[in-house]
C-alpha positions in Angstrom: 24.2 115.1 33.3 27.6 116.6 32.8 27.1 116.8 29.1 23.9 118.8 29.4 25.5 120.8 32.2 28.2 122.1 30.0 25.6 122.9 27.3 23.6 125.3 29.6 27.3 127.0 31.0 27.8 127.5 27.0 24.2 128.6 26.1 24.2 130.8 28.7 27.9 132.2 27.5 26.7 133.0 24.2 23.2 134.4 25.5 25.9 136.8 28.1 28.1 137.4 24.6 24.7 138.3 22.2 23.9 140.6 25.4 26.7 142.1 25.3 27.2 143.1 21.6 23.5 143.7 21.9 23.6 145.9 24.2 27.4 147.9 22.7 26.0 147.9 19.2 23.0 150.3 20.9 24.9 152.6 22.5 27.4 153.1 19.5 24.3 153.5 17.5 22.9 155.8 19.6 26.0 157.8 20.4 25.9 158.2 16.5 22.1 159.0 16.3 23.0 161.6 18.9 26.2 162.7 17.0 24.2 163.1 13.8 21.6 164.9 15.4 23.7 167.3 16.9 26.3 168.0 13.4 23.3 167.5 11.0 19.5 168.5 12.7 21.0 170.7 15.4 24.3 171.9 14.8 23.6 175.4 16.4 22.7 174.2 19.3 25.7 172.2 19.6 27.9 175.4 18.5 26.2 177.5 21.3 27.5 175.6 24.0 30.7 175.4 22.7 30.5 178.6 22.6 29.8 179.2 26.1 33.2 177.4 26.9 35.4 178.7 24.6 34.1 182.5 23.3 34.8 185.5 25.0 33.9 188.7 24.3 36.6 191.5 25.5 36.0 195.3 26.3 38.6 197.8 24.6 38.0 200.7 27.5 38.5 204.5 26.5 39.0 207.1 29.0 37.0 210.0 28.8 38.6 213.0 26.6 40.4 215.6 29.4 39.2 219.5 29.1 41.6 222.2 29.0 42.0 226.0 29.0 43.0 228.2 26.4 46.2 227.5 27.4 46.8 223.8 27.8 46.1 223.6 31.6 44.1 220.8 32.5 40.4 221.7 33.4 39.1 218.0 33.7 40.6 214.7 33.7 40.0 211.2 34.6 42.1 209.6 36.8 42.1 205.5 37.7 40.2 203.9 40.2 38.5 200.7 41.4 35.3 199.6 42.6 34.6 196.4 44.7 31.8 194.6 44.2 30.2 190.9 45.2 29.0 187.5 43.5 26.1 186.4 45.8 26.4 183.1 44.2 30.0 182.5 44.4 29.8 183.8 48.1 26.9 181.6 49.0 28.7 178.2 47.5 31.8 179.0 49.3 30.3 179.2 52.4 28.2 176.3 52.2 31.6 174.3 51.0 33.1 175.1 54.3 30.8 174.0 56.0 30.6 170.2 53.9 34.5 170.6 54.7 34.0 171.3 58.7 31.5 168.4 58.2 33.9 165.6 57.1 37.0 166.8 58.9 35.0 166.2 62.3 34.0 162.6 60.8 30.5 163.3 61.9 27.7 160.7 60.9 25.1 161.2 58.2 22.7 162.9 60.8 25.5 165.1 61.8 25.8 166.3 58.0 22.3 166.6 57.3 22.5 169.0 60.5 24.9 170.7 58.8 23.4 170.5 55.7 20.4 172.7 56.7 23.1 175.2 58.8 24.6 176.1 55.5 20.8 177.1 54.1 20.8 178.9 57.5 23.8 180.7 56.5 22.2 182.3 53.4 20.3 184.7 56.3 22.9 185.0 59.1 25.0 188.0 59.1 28.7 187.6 57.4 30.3 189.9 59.8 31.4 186.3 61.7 34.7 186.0 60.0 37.4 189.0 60.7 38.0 189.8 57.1 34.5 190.6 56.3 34.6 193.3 59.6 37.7 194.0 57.9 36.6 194.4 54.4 33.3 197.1 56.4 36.2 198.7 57.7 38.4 199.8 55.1 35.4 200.3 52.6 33.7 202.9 55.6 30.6 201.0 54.9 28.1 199.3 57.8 28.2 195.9 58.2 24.6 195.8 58.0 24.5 197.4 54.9 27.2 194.9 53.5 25.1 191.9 54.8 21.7 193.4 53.5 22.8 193.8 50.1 24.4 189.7 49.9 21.2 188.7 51.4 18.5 191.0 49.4 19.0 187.9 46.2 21.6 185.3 46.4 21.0 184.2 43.5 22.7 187.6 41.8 26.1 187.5 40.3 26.8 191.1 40.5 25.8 193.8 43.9 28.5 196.9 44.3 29.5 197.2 47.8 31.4 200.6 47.1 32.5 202.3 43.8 35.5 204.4 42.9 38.4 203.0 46.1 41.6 204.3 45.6 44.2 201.6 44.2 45.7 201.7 47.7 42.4 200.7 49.0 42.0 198.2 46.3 45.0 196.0 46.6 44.1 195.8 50.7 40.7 194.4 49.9 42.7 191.6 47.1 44.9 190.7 49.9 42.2 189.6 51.8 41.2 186.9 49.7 37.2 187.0 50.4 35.2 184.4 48.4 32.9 186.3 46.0 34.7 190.1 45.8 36.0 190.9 43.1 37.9 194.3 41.8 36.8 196.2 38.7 39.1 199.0 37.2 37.0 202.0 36.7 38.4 205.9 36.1 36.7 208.9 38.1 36.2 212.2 36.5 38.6 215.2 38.9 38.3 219.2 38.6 42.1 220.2 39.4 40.7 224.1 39.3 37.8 223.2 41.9 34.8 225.6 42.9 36.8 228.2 40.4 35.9 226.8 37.0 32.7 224.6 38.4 30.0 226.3 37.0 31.3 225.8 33.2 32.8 222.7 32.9 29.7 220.6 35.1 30.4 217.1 36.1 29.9 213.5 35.6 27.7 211.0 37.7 29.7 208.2 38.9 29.3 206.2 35.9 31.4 209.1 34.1 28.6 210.5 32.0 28.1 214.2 31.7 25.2 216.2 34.0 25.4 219.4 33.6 28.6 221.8 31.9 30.7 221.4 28.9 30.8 218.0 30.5 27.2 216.8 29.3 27.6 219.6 26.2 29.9 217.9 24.6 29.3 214.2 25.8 29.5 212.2 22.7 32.7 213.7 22.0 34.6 213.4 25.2 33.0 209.6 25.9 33.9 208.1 22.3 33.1 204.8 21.8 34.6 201.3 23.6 35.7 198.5 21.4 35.0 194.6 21.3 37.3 191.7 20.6 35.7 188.6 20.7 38.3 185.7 21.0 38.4 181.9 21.6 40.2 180.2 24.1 41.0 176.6 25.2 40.6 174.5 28.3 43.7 176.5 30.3 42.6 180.3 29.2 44.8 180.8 26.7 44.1 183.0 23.2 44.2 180.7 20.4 41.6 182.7 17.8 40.5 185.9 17.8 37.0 185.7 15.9 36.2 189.6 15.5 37.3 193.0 16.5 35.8 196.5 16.7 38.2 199.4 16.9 37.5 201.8 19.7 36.8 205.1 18.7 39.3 207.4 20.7 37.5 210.0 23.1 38.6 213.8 21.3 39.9 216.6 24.3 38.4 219.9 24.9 40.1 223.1 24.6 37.9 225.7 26.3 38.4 229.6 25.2 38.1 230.2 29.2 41.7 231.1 30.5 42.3 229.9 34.2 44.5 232.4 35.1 42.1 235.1 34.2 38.8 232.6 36.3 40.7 232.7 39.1 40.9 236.2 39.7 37.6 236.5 38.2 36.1 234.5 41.3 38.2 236.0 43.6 37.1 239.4 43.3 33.7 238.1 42.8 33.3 236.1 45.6 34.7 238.7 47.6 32.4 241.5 46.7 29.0 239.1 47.1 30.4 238.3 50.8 31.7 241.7 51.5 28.4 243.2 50.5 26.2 240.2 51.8 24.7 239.4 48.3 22.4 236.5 47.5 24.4 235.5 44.4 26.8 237.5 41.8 27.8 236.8 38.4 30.8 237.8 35.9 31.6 237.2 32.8 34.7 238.5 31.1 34.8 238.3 27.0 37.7 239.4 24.4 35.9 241.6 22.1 38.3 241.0 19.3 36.9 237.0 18.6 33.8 237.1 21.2 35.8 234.2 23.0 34.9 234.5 26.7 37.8 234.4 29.0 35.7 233.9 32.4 32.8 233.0 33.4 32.3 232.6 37.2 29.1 232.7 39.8 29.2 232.7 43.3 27.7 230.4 45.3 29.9 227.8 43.7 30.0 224.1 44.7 33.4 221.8 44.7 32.6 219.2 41.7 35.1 216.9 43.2 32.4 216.3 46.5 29.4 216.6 45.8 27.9 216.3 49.0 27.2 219.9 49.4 26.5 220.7 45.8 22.9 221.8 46.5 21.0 222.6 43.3 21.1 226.5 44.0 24.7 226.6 43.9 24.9 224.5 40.5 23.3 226.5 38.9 24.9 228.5 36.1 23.4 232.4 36.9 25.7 234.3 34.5 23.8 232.2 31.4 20.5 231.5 34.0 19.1 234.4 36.1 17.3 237.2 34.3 17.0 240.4 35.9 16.2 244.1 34.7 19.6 245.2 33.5 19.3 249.2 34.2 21.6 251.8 33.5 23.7 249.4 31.8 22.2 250.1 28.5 21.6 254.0 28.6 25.1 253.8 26.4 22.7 252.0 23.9 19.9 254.5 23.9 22.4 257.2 23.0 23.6 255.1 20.2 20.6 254.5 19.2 20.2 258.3 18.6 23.5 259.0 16.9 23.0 255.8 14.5 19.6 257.2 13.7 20.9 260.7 13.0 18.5 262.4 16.1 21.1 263.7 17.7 25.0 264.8 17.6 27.6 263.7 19.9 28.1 267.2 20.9 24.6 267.8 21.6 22.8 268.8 25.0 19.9 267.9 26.0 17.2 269.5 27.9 15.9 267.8 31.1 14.5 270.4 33.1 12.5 270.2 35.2 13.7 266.7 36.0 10.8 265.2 35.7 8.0 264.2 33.1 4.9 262.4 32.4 4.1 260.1 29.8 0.7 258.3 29.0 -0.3 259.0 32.9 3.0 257.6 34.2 6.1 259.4 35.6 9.7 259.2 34.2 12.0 260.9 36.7 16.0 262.2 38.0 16.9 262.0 41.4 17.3 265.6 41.2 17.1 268.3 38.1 19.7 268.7 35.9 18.6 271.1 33.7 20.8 270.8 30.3 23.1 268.4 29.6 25.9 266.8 27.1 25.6 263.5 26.2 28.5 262.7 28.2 27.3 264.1 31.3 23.9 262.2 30.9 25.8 258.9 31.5 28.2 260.1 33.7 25.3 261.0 36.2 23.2 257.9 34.7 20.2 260.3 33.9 16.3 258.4 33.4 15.6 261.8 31.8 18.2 262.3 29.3 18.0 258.9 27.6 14.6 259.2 28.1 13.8 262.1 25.7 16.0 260.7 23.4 14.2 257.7 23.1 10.8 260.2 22.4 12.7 261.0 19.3 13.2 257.7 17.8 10.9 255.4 15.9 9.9 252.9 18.5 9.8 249.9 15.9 13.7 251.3 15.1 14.3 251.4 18.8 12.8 247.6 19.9 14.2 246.2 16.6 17.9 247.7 17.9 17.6 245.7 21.1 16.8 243.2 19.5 19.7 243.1 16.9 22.2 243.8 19.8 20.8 240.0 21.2 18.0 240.3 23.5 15.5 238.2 23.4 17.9 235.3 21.8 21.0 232.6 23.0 24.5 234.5 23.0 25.7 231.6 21.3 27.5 229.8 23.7 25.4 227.0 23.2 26.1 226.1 27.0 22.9 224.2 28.9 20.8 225.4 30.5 21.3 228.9 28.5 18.2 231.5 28.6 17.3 233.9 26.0 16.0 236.5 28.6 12.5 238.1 28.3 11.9 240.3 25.3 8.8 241.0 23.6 9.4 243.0 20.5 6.2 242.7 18.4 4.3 243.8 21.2 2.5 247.0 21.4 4.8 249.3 23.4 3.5 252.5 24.8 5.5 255.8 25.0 6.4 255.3 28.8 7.4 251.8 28.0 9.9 252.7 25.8 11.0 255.4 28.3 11.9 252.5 30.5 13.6 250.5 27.9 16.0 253.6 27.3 17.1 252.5 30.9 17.1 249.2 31.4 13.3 248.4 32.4 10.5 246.3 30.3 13.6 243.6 29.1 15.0 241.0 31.7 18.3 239.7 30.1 21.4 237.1 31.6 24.8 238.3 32.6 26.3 236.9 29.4 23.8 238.6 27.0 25.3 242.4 28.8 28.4 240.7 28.1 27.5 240.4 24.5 26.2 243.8 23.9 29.9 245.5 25.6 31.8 243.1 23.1 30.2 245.0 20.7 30.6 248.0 21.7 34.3 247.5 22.2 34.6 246.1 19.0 33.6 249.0 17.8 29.9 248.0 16.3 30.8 244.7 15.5 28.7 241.8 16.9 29.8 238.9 17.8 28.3 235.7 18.8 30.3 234.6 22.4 32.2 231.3 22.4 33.0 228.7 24.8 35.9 227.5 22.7 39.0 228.2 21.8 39.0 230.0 18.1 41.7 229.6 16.2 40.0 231.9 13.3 37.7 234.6 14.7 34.1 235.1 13.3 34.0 237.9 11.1 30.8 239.1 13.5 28.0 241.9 12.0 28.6 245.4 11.9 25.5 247.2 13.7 26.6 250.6 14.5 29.3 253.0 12.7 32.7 253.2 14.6 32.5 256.5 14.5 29.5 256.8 16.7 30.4 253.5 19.1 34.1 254.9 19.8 32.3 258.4 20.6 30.1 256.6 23.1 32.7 254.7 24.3 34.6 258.2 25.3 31.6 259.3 27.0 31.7 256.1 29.3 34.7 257.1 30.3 33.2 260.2 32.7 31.6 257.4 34.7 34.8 257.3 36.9 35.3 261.5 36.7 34.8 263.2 40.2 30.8 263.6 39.6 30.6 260.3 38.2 28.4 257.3 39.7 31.8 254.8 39.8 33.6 258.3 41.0 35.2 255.7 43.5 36.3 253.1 41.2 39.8 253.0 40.0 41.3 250.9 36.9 45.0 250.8 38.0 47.0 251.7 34.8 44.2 251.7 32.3 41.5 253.7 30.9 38.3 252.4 31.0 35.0 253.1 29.9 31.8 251.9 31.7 28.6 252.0 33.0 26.8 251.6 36.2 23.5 250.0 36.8 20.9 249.3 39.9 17.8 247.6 39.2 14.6 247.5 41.6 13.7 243.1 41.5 10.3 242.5 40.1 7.8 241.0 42.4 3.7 240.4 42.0 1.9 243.8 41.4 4.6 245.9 40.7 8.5 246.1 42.4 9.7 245.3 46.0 12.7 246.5 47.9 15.4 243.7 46.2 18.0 245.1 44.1 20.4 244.0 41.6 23.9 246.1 41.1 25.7 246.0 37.8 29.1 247.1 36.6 29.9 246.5 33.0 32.4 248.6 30.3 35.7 247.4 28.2 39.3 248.2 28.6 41.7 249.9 27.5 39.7 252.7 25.5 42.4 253.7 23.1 42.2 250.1 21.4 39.2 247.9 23.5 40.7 244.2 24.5 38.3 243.0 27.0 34.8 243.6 27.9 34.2 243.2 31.8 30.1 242.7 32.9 29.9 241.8 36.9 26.2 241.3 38.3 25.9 241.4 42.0 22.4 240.0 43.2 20.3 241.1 46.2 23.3 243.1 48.3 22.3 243.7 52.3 22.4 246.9 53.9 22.0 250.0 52.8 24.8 249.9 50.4 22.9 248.4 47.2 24.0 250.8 43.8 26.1 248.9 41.0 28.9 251.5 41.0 29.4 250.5 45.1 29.1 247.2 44.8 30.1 245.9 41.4 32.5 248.2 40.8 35.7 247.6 43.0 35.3 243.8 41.4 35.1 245.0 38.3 38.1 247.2 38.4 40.1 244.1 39.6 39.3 242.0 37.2 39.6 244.2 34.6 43.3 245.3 35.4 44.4 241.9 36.8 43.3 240.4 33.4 45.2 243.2 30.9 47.8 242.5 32.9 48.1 238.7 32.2 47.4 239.4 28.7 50.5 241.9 28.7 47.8 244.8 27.1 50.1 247.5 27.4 48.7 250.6 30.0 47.2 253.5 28.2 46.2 255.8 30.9 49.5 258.1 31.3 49.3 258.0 27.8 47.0 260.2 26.5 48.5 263.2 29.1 51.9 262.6 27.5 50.6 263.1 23.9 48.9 266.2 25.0 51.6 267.5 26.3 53.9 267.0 23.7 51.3 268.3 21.3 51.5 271.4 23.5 54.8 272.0 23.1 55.0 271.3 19.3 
């Protein structure tokens, strides 16, 4: 019995040992089945989640490219900042492990952690606001509590939700000291306009993910934003670098150097702003352009908006009117009819002209002076802005000559700017134009053209017949330009501008401290349906000095109030300011004393 006993203990030792090895020679041949499955059948699989523990792929930032002024002064740069934002997730696990914790601390049975089991899935829909730091973290971010809660709640299961963007660092480091479950910082930079409202109109702004809307800002987007590197490393169990796999260079953002000179935008807006609320305009325009390179120097509007908030930017004040709004231009371009007349040989610069009786029909229609003038020079038809004068000079010309002149001197085409949002103005030149029409287009009527296109055609003529196309940037080579007109003949039109602001003169009022000046007044009746309605548009536009033209000077003052409405009234005074303000800065010598002295000594030789 003993004997057979000890035989079952050892059979059933050996059966326990054969088990045993049985059972350890399967698993070791399965661990290698598996092992050779994953290195040999599926090693990418096997790769792939070693990846996901090991590979990381790093962001090489750029800031965006800064914008400056003719001068070096910064226009646009981005400064840093950090936005907040949440991990749903991470916030919903953290929550539900205090509660486990509360759980066991209290020693509560099974029941009582089931109970609390089923609070912490309640605790995905109860408000956060229980705990002090998140009425806290509301606070400092000035954002609802409500509006915190409804965002963690809207999908749990989401790893990223912004609670605010772009917090000062001050801000920033408050909200890390807090310690929340779930927030998390990320360094961002925000786009800021040192120069404010004053240069808001050309450089534009950035959305709050620091891409270009409107402005030199989305004009030159690729350029400013560049392009942001990768490096794609591997690291081990504790974080730490030990291979870097691959790595794309950034491409560094380039800066902008604008042709637009601050010191000269400032006063430009100034005087503008002044006039359109002094005179209870709509909206005015300037633009101020060196006529040597075509580089413009200003360009301001008013209403302007403060890129740096945009909460009252309203579309109407974005917008960019100087290269925008078209209107009538006027008696700002009787200078060009007369041109027109001495470059085609009809007339002399010493001619008169005959205007009696003030008044005269063409094809049914009337072209008209406030009063009769009977004969004139060509001097005093711009100096009293006569419809008549440049009207029969305009009945002497070819009208294909006369439309294709306009059309040479830019109507009807970009400046060149190449800023957005630029119009080419209203100009139909292959049309069929009747003898009254081309009356009208002596003085400004039958062609709607922008601010900056005036601005273009007074380059020229202070460049004496030498067009230009205008530029936003800074030229380190001026364009050669197009000559359209002999010198001769602009330089003798340019003289007669100069009567504009003799006693007699519609700008008789308007004083150029320490410079001569030649220029031109014009008031425009707004187009409506059926005809014209009782709107007007005042222009001011010439160049300074006239002995050797630096700057032309166009300001465009839309829809005045009252009963004072005519260019030279209300354009003028801003355009005299600008215009002397500006020379100044560019230390242009004064010329006006000047030409009395040389007379004088001529005299006494």
């Amino acid at each position: 019995m003993k004997k057979a006993k000890a035989n079952n203990s050892k059979t059933l030792i050996t059966w326990r040992f054969a088990l045993v090895c049985t059972v350890l020679v399967m698993v070791f041949l399965t661990l290698m089945a598996r092992a050779a499955y994953l290195q040999v059948i599926e090693p990418d699989h096997a790769r792939k989640e070693s990846a996901k523990r090991t590979v990381r792929v790093e962001t090489l930032k750029v800031q965006r490219g800064m914008i400056f002024d003719r001068n070096g002064k910064e226009l646009a740069v981005s400064v840093p900042v950090v936005s907040v934002y949440a991990d749903p997730l991470a916030l919903d696990k953290a929550l539900g492990k205090r509660v486990l914790r509360a759980a066991r601390k209290n020693k509560e049975d099974h029941k009582a952690l089931a109970e609390n089991q089923e609070e912490m899935t309640y605790r995905k829909q109860v408000r956060y606001d229980n705990d002090i730091r998140w009425r806290e973290l509301a606070d400092v971010l000035q954002v609802d509590n409500e509006e915190i809660d409804e965002r963690l709640r809207d999908n749990p299961a989401r790893r990223f939700v912004y609670l605010k963007r772009q917090v000062t660092p001050a801000v920033a480091n408050y909200i890390s000291q807090l310690k929340l479950p779930g927030i998390h910082l990320l360094d961002e930079s925000k786009r800021y306009y040192p120069s404010g409202e004053v240069t808001a109109h050309v450089l534009g702004f950035t959305n709050i993910d620091g891409k270009g809307i409107e402005g030199i800002e989305k004009l030159f987007e690729n350029a400013l934003t560049g392009a942001e590197g990768k490096r794609t490393i591997r690291k081990d169990a504790r974080g730490r670098e030990i291979q870097v796999l691959s790595e794309e260079q950034r491409v560094e953002p380039e800066d902008i150097q604008l042709s637009i000179d601050l010191r000269i935008q400032a006063i430009a807006y100034k005087a503008l702003k002044s006039a359109v609320l002094s005179y209870q305009a709509t909206s005015g325009s300037a633009m101020v352009v060196d006529v040597k390179t075509g580089e413009v120097l200003a360009m301001v509007n008013s209403p302007s908006f403060n890129p740096n908030d945009m909460r009252d930017a309203h579309p109407y004040k974005r917008r960019n009117r100087a290269i925008t709004d078209l209107f009538e231009p006027g008696s700002t371009l009787k200078p060009l009819a007369v041109l027109a007349g001495l470059d085609h040989d009809v007339i002399e610069a010493d001619d008169t002209i005959n205007t009696f009786p003030g008044w005269m029909r063409l094809g049914g229609s009337l072209v008209k002076d406030e009063r009769n003038h009977g004969e004139m020079t060509l001097r005093e038809i711009l100096k009293v802005s006569s419809n008549m004068g440049v009207a029969k000079i305009s009945q002497m010309l070819p009208k294909e000559y006369l439309v294709g002149l306009y059309q040479k001197v830019g109507f009807g085409e970009d400046t060149g700017t190449l800023m957005v949002g630029e119009s080419s103005g209203l100009f139909y030149p292959n049309r069929r134009w009747s003898d009254f029409e081309i009356a009208t287009l002596s003085y400004g009527y039958a062609v709607s053209v922008s601010t900056a296109q005036v601005a273009r055609l007074y380059a020229t003529f202070g460049a004496g017949g030498i067009s230009r196309p205008l530029t936003i940037l800074k030229q380190d080579t001026p364009p050669e330009g197009e000559r359209l007109f002999k010198e001769e003949d602009v330089k003798a039109v340019v003289g007669m501008m100069e009567s504009v602001f003799e006693k007699g003169g519609t700008a008789a009022n308007v004083k150029v401290d320490g410079y001569r000046a030649a220029g031109k007044t014009g008031t425009s009746e707004k187009a409506v349906a059926g005809g014209y309605g009782d709107e007007y548009v005042g222009y001011f536009a010439g160049v300074a000095p006239v002995s050797n033209p630096r700057l032309a000077v166009v300001v465009m003052i839309n829809e005045p109030g009252g009963d004072v409405y005519y260019g030279g009234q209300t354009a003028g005074p801003a355009f005299a300011e600008i215009m002397s303000n500006a020379l100044r800065i560019l230390n242009v010598a004064p010329d006006k004393g000047r030409v009395a002295y040389l007379s004088e000594k001529k005299d006494a030789l």
